[in-house]
KEKEZA-702411 format. One record per residue (C-alpha): residue in three letters; y, z, x. Coordinates in steps of 0.001 Angstrom, whole numbers, plus 500000, padded with zeros to 6 digits. Last residue first. Example, Ala and Ser with C-alpha at 12.3 -4.5 7.8 and 13.67 -1.06 7.14 Angstrom:
<rs>
SER,498940,507140,513670
ALA,495500,507800,512300
</rs>
This chain:
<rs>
UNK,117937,711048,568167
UNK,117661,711769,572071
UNK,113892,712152,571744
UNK,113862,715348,573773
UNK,116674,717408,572403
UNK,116623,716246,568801
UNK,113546,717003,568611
UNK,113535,720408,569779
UNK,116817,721039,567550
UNK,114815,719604,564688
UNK,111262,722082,565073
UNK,113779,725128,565445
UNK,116045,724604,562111
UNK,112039,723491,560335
UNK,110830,726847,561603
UNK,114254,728942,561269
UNK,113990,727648,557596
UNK,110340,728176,556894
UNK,110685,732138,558768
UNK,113090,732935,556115
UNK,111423,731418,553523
UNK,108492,733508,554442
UNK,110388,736765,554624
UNK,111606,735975,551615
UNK,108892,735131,550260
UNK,106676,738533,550896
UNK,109461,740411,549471
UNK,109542,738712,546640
UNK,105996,739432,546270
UNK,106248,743129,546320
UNK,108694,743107,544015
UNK,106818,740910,541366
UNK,104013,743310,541579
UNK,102770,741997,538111
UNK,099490,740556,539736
UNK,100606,737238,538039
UNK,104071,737541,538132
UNK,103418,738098,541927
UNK,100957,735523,542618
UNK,103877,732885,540922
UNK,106125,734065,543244
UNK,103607,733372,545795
UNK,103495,729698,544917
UNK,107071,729057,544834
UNK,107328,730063,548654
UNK,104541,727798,548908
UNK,106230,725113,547352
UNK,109394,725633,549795
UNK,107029,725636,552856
UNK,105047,722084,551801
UNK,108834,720613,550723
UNK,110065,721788,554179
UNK,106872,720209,556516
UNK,107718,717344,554100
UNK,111077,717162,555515
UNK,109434,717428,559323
UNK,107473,714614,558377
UNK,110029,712361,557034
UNK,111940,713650,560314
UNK,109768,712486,562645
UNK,109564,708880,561481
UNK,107578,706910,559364
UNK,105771,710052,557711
UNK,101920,709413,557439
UNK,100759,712782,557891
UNK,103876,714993,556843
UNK,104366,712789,554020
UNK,100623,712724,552801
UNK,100889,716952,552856
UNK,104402,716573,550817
UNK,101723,715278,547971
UNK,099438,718120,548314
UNK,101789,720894,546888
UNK,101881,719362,543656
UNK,098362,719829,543158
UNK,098348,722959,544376
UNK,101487,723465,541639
UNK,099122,722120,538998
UNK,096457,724366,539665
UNK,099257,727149,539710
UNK,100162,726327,536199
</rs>
């Protein structure tokens, strides 16, 4: 299960390189955040400190969101999209 989600997790990875435009990549910049988030849940059923590890993500999903929120008001500012 978590091989496959790796897996998974590379395809955004090909979006963020090769986007067309700025926001493909900063969308796949989301998917590659989300999947993580998804991926340490996953650590945490594993380890059976599920707690702990929701924690962790929601701090990190947190952080994702004022990232990506951040990343698009700077772009929007200097490329006059």
């Amino acid at each position: 299960m978590i091989m496959m989600l790796g897996v998974v997790l590379l395809l955004p990875f090909y979006r963020v390189y090769k986007g067309p435009t700025i926001f493909d990549r900063l969308l796949g910049a989301a998917a590659i955040g989300t999947k993580t988030i998804t991926l340490v849940l996953l650590f945490g059923l594993i380890y059976d400190r599920l707690d702990m590890f929701v924690d962790i993500s929601l701090g990190y999903a947190t952080l994702n969101f004022l990232g990506v929120i951040a990343m698009a008001k700077y772009l929007k500012a200097t490329k006059g999209f």
